[in-house]
Residue frames as a rotation matrix with the C-alpha (Angstrom) as fourth column:
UNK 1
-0.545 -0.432 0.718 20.50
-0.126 -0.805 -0.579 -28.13
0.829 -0.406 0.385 -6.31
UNK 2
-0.009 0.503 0.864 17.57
-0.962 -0.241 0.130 -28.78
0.274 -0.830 0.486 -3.73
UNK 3
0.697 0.279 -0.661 18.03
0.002 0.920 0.391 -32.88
0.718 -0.274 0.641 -3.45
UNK 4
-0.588 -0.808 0.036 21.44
0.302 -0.261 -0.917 -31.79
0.751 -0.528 0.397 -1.31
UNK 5
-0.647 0.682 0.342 19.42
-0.493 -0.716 0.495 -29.52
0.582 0.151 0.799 0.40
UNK 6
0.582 0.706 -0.403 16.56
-0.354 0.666 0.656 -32.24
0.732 -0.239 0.638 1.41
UNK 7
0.389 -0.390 -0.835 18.73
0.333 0.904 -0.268 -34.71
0.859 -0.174 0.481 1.79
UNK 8
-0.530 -0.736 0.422 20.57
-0.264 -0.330 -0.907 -32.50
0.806 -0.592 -0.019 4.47
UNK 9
-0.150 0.800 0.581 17.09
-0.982 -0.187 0.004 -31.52
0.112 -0.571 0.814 6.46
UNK 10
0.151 0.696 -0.702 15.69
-0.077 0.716 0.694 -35.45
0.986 -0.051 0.162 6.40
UNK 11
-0.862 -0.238 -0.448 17.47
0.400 0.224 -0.889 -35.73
0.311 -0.945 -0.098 10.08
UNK 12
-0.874 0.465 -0.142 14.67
-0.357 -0.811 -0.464 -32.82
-0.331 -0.354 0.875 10.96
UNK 13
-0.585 0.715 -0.383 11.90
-0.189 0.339 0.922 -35.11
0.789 0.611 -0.063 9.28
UNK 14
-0.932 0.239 0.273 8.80
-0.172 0.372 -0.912 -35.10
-0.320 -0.897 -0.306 11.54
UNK 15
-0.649 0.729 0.217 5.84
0.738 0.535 0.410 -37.61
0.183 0.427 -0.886 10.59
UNK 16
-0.008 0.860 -0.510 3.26
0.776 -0.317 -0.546 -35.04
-0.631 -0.400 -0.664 13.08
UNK 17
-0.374 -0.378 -0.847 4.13
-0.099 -0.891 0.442 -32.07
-0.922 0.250 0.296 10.90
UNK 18
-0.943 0.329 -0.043 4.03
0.129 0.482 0.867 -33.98
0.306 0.812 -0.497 7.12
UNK 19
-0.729 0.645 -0.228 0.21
0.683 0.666 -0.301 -34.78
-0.042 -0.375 -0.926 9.05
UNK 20
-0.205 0.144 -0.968 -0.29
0.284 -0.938 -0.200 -31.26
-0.937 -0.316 0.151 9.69
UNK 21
-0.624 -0.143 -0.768 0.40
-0.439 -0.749 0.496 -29.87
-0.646 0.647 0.405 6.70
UNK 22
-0.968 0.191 0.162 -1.62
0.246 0.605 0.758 -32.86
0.046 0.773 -0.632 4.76
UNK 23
-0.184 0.893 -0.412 -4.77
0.835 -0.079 -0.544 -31.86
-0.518 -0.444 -0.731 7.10
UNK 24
-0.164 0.204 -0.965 -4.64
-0.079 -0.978 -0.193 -28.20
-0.983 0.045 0.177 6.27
UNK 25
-0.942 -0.024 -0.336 -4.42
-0.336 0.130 0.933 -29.57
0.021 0.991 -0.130 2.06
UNK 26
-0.611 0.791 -0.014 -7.49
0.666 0.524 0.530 -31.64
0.427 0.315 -0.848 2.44
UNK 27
0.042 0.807 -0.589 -9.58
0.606 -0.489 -0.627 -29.33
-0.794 -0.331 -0.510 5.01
UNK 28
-0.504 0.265 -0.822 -9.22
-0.109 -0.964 -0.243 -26.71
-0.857 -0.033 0.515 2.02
UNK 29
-0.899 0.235 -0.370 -9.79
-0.399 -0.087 0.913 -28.62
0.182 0.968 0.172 -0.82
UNK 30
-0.765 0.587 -0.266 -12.63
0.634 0.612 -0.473 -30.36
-0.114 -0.530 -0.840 1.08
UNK 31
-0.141 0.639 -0.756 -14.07
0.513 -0.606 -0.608 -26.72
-0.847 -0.474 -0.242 1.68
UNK 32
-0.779 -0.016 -0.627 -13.32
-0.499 -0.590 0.635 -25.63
-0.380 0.807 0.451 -2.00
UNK 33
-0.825 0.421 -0.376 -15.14
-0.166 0.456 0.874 -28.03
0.540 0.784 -0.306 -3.17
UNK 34
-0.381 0.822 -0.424 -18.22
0.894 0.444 0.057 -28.28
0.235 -0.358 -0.904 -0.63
UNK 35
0.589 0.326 -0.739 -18.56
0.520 -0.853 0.038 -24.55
-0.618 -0.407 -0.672 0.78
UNK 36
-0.043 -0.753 0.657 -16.89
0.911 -0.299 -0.283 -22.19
0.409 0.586 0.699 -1.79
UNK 37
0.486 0.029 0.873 -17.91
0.002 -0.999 0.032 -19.27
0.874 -0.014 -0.486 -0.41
UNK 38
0.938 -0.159 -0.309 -16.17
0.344 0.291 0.893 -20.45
-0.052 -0.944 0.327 3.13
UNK 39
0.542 -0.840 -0.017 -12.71
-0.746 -0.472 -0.470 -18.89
0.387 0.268 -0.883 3.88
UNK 40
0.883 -0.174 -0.436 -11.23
0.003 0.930 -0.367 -22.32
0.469 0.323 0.822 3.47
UNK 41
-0.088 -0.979 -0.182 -7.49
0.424 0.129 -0.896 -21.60
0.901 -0.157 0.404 4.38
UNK 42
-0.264 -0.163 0.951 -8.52
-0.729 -0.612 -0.308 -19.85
0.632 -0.774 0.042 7.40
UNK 43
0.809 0.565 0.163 -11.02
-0.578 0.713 0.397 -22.51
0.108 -0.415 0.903 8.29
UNK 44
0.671 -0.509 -0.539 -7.82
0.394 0.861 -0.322 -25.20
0.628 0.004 0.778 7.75
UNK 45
-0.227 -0.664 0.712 -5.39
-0.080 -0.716 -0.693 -22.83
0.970 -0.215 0.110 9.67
UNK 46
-0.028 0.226 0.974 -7.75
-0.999 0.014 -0.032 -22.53
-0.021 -0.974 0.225 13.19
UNK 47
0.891 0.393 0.226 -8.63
-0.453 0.786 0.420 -26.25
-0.013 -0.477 0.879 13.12
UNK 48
0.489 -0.791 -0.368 -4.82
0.416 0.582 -0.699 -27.32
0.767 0.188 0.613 12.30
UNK 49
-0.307 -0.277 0.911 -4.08
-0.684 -0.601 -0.413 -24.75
0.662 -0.750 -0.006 15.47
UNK 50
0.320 0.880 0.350 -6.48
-0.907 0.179 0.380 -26.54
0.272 -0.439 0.856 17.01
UNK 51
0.939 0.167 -0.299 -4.95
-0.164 0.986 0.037 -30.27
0.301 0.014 0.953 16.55
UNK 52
0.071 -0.921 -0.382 -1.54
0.361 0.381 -0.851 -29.66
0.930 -0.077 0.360 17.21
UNK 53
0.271 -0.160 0.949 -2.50
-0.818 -0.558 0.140 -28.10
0.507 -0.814 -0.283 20.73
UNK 54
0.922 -0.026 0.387 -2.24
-0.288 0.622 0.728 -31.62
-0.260 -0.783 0.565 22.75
UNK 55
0.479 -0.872 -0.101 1.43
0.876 0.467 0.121 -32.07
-0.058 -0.146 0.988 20.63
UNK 56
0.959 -0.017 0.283 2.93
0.114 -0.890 -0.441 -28.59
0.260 0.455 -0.852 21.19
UNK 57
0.190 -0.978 -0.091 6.11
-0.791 -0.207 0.576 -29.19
-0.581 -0.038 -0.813 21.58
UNK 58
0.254 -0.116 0.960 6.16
0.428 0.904 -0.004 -31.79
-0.867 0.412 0.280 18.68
UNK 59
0.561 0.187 0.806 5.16
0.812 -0.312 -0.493 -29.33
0.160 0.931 -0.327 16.02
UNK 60
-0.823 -0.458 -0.338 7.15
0.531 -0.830 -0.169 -26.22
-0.203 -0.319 0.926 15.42
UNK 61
0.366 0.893 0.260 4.83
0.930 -0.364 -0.058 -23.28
0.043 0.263 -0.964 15.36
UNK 62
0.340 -0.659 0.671 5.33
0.470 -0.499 -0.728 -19.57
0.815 0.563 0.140 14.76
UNK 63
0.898 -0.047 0.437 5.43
-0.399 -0.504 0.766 -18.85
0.184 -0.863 -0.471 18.60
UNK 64
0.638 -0.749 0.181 8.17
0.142 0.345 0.928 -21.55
-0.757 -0.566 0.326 19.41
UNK 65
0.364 -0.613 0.701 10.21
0.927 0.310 -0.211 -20.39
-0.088 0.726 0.682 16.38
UNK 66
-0.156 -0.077 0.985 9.72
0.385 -0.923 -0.011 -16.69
0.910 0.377 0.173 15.62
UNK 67
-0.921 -0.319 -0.221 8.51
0.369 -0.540 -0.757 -15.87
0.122 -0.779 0.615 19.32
UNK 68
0.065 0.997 0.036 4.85
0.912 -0.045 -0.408 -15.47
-0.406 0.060 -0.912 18.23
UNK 69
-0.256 -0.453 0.854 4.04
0.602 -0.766 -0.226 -11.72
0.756 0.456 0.469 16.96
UNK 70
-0.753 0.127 -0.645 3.54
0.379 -0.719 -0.583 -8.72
-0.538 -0.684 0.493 18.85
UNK 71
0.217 0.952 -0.216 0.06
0.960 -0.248 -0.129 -6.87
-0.177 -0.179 -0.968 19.56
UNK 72
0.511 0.173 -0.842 -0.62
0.512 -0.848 0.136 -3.81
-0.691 -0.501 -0.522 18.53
UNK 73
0.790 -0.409 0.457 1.21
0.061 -0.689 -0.722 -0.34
0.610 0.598 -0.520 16.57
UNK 74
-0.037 -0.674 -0.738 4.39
0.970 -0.201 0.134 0.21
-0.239 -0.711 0.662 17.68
UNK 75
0.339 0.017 -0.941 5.04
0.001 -1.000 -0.018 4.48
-0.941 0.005 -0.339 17.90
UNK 76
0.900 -0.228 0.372 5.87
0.379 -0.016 -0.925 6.17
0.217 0.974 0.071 14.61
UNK 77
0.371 -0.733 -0.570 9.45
0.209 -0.532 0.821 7.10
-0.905 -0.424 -0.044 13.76
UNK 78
0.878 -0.206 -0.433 11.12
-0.468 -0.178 -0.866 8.03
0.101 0.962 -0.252 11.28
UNK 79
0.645 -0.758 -0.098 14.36
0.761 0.626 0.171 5.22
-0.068 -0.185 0.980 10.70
UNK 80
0.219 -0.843 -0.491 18.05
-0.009 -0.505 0.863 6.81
-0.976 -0.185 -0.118 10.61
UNK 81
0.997 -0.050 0.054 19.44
0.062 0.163 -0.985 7.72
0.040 0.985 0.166 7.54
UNK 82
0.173 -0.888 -0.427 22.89
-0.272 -0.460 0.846 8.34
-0.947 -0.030 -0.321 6.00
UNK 83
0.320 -0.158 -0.934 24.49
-0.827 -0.527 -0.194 8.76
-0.462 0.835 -0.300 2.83
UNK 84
-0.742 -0.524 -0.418 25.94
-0.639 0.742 0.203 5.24
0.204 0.418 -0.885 1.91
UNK 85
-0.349 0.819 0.456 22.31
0.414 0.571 -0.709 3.71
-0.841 -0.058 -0.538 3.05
UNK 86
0.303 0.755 -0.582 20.93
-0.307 -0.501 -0.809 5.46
-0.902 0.424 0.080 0.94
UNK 87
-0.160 -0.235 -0.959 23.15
-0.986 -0.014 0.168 4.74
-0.053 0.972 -0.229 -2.28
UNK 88
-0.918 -0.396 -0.041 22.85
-0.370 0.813 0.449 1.60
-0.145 0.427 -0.893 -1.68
UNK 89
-0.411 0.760 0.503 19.13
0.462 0.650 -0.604 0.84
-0.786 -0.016 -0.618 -1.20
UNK 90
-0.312 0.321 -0.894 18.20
-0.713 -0.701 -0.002 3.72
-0.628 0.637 0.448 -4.02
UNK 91
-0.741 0.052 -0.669 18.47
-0.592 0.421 0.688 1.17
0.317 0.906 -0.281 -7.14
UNK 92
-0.820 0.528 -0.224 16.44
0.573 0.764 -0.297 -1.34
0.014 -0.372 -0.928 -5.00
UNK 93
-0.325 0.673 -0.665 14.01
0.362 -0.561 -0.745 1.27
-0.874 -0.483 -0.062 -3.90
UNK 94
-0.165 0.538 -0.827 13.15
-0.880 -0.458 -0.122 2.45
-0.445 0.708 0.549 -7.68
UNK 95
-0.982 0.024 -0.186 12.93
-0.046 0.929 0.367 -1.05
0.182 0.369 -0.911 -8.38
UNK 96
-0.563 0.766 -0.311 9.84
0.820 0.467 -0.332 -1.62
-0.109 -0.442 -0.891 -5.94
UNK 97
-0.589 0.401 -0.701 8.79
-0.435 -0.889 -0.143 1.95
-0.681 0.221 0.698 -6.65
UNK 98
-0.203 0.391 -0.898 7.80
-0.979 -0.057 0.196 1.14
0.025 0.919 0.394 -10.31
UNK 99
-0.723 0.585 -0.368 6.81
-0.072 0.465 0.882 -2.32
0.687 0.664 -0.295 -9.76
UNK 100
-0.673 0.714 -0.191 4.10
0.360 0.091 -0.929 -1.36
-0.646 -0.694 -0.318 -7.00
UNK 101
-0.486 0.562 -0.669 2.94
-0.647 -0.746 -0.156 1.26
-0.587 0.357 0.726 -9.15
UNK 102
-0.902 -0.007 -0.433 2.71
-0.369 0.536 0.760 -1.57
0.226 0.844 -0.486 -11.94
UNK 103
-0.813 0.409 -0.415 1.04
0.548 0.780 -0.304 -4.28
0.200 -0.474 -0.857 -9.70
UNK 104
-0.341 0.696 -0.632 -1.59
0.337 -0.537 -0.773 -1.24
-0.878 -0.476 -0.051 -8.20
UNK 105
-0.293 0.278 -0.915 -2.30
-0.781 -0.622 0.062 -0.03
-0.551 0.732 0.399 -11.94
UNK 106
-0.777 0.325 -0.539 -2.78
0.001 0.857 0.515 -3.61
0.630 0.399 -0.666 -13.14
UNK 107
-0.843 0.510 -0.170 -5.07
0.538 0.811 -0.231 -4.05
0.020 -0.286 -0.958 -10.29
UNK 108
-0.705 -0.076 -0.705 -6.76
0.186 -0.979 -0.080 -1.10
-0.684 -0.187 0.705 -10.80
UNK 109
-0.578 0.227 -0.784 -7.60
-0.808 -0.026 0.589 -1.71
0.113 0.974 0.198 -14.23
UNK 110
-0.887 0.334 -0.320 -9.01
0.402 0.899 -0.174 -5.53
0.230 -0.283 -0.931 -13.11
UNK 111
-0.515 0.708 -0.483 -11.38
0.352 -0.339 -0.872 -3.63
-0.782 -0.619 -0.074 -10.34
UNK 112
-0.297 0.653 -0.697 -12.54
-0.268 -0.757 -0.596 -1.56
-0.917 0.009 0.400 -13.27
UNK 113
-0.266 0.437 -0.859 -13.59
-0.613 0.611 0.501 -3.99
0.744 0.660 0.105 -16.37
UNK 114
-0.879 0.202 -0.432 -15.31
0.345 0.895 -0.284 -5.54
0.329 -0.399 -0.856 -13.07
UNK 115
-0.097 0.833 -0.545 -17.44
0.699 -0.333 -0.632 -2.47
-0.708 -0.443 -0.550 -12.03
UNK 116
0.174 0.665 0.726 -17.54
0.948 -0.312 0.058 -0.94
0.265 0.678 -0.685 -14.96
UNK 117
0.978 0.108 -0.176 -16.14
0.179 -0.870 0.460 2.22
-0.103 -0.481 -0.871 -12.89
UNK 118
0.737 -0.590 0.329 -13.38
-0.147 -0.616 -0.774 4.73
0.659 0.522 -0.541 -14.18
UNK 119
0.680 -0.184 -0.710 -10.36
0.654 -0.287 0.700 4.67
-0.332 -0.940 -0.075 -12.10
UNK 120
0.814 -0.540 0.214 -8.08
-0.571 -0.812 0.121 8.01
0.108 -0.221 -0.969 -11.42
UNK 121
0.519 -0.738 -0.431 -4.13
0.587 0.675 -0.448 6.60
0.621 -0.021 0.783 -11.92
UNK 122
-0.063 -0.613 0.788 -3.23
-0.070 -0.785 -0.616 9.34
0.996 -0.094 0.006 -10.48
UNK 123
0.240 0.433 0.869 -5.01
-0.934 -0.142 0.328 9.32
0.265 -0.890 0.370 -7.68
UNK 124
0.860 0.157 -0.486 -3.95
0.005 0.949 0.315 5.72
0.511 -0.274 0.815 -7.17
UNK 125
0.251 -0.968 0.001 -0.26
0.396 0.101 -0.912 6.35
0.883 0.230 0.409 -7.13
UNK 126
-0.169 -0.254 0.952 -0.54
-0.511 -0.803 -0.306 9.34
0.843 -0.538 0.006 -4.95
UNK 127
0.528 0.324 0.785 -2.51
-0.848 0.263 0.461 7.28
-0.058 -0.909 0.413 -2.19
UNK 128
0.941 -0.080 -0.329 -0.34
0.219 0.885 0.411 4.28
0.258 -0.459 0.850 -2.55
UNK 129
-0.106 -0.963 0.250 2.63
0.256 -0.269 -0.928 6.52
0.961 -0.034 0.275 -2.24
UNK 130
-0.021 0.160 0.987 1.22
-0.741 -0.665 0.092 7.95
0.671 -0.730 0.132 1.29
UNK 131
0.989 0.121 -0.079 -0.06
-0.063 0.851 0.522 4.16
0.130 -0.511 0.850 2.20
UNK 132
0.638 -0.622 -0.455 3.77
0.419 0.776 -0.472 3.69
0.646 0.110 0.755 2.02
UNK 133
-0.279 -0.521 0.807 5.08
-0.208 -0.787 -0.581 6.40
0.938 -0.329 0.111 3.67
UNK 134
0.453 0.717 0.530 2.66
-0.841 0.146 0.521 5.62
0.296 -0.682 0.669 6.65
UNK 135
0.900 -0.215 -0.378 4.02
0.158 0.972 -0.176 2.37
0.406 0.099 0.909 6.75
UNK 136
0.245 -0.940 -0.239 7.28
0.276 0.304 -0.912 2.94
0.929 0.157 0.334 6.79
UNK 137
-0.219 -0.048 0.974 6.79
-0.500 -0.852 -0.154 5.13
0.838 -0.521 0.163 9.55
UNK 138
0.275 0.663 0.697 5.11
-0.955 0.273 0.118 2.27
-0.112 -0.698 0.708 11.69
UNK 139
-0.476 -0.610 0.634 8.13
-0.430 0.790 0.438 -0.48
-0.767 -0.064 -0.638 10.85
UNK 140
0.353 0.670 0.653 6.05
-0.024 0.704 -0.710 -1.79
-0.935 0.235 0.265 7.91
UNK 141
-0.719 -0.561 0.409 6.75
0.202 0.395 0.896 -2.71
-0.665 0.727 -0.170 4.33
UNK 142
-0.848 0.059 -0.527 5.49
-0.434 -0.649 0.625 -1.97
-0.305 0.759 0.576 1.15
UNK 143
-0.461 0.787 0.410 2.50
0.130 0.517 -0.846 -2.07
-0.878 -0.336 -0.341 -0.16
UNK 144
-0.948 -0.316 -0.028 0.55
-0.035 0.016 0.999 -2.38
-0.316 0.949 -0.026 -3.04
UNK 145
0.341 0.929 -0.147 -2.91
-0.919 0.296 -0.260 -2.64
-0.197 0.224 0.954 -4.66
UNK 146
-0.607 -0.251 0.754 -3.80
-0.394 0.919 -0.011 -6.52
-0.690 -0.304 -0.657 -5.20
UNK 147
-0.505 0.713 -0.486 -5.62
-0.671 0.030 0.741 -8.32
0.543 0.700 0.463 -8.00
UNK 148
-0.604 0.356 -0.713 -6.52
0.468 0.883 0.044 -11.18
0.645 -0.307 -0.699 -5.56
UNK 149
-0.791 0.006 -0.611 -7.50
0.593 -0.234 -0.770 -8.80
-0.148 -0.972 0.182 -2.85
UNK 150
-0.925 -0.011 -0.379 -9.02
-0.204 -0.828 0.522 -6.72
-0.320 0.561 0.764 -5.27
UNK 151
-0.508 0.829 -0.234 -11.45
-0.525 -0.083 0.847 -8.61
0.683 0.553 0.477 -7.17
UNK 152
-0.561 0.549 -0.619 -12.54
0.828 0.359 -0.431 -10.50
-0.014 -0.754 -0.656 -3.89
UNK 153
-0.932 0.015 -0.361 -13.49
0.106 -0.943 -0.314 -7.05
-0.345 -0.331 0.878 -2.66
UNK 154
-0.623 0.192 -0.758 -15.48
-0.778 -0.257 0.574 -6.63
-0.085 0.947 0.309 -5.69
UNK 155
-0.600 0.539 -0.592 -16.93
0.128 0.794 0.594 -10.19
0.790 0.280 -0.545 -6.03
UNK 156
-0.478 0.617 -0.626 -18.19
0.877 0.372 -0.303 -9.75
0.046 -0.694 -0.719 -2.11
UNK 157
0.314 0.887 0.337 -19.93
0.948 -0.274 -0.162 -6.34
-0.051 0.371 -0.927 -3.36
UNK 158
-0.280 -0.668 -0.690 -17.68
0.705 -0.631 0.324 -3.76
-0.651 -0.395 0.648 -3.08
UNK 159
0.472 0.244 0.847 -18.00
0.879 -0.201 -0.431 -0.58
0.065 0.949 -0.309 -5.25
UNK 160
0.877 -0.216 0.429 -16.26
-0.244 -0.970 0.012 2.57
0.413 -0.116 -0.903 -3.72
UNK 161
0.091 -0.995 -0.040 -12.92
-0.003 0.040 -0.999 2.57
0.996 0.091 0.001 -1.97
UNK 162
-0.170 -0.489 0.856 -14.16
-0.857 -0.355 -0.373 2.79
0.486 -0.797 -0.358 1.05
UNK 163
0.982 0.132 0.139 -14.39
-0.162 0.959 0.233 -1.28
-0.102 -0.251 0.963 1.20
UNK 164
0.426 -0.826 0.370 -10.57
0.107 -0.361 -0.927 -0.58
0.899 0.434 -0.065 0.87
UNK 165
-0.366 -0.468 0.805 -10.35
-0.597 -0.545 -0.588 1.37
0.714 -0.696 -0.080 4.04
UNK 166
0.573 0.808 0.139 -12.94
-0.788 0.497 0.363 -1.29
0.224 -0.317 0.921 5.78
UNK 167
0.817 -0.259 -0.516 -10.59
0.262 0.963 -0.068 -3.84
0.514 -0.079 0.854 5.28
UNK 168
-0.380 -0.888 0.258 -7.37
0.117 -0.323 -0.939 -2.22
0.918 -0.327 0.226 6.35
UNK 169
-0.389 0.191 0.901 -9.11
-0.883 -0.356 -0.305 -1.61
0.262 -0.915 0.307 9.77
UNK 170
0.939 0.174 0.296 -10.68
-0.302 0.829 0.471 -5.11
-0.163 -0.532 0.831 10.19
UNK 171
0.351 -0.872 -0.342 -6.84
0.175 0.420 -0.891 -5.95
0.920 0.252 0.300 9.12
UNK 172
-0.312 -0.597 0.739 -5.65
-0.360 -0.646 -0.674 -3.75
0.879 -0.476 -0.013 11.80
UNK 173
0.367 0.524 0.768 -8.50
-0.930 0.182 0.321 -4.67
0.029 -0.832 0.554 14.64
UNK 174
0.960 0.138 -0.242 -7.23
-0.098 0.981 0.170 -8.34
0.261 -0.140 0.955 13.62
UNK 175
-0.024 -0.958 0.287 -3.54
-0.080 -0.284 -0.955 -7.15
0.997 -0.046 -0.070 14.41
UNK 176
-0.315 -0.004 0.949 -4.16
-0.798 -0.540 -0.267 -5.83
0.514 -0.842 0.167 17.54
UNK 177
0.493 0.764 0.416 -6.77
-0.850 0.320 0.419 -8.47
0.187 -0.560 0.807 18.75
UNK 178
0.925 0.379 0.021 -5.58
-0.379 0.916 0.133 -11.57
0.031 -0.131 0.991 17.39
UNK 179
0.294 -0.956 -0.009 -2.00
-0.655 -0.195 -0.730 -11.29
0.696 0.221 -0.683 17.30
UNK 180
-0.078 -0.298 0.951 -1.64
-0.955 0.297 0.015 -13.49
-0.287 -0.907 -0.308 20.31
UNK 181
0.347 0.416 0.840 -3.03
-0.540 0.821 -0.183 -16.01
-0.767 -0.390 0.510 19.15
UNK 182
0.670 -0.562 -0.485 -0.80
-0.307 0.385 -0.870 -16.66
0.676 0.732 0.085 15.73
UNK 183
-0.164 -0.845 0.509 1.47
-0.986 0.131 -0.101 -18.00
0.018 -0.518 -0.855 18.03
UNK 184
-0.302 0.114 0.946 -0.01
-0.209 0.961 -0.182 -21.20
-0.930 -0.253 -0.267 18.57
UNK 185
0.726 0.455 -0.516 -0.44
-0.660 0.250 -0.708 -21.66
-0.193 0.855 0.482 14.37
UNK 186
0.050 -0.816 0.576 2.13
0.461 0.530 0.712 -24.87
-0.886 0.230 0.402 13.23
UNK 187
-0.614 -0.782 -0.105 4.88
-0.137 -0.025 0.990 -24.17
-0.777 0.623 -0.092 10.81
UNK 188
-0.905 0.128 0.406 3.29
0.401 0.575 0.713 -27.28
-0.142 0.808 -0.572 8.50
UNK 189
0.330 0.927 -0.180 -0.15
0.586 -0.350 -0.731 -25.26
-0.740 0.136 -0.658 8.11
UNK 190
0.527 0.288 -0.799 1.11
-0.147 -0.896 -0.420 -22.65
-0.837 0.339 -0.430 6.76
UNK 191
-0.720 -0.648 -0.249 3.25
-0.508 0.247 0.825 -24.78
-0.473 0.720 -0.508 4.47
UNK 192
-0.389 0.854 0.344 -0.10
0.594 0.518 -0.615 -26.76
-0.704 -0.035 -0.709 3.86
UNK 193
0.470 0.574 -0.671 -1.71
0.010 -0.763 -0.646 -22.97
-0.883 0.297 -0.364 2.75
């Protein structure tokens, strides 16, 4: 099913790209294996930015594809409804309903045979039911608790939730700030990552 597929794309084969994406493999396993505590895939990410500036119109990146992203919050609204959206996204929507909840109660449980601290399901649900609402309101997409995100947290010393809210705001400040500059990331990085 995908040799078709390939075989279609090879016309679109591009050696600088393949190069790209090989750099961004070795700069992380390089850094896994010499600096673990280094955020490797970023580190490979800025310096593969970095190498494909002198061929930027060789490489695709997400600016000359997608348009780069946009800075910033856009206003809240609330989307449009109607009665046949709704039936149809419903089944979908209790899909992702019950497995966020899952995915946030799995990670939940992780966080806490790591600190050794109770957590409140309730209280999880409720706040990841508001995190979503919020979202939606601000064009965004579901969300979820993370085990990866999680026990990082946790490994770099969390203990309270409000290394939670910490991140969501350096998440946000990096929205706002750096958002320009994901434009100039290449395609083959992030296939690399």
């Amino acid at each position: 099913m995908k040799l078709p597929v390939l075989t279609e794309a090879l016309p679109t084969f591009s050696p600088a790209s393949v190069a790209i994406g090989l750099l961004t493999i070795a700069v992380i396993q390089i850094l896994h294996r010499t600096r673990p505590n280094w955020p490797g895939m970023l580190i490979a990410v800025a310096l593969a930015s970095l190498a494909v500036l002198p061929l930027e119109h060789e490489i695709e990146t997400i600016g000359s594809v997608f348009g780069g992203i946009g800075g910033g919050l856009r206003a809240p609204r609330l989307p449009d409804f109607d009665a046949e959206m709704i039936r149809a996204v419903l089944p979908d929507a209790i899909a992702f309903t019950i497995l966020g909840a899952i995915e946030s109660l799995l990670s939940a449980v992780v966080a806490e045979s790591m600190t050794g601290h109770k957590h409140r399901p309730n209280a999880e649900l409720v706040g990841q039911g508001i995190a979503n609402v919020g979202s939606a309101l601000f064009g965004g997409l579901l969300v979820t608790g993370t085990i990866a995100r999680t026990a990082t947290n946790v490994r770099a010393g969390a203990r309270s939730p409000a290394a939670g809210m910490f991140h969501a705001l350096v998440v946000l400040a990096a929205l706002i700030l750096l958002a320009p500059l994901a434009a100039a990331i290449p395609l083959a990085a992030l296939a690399g990552v």
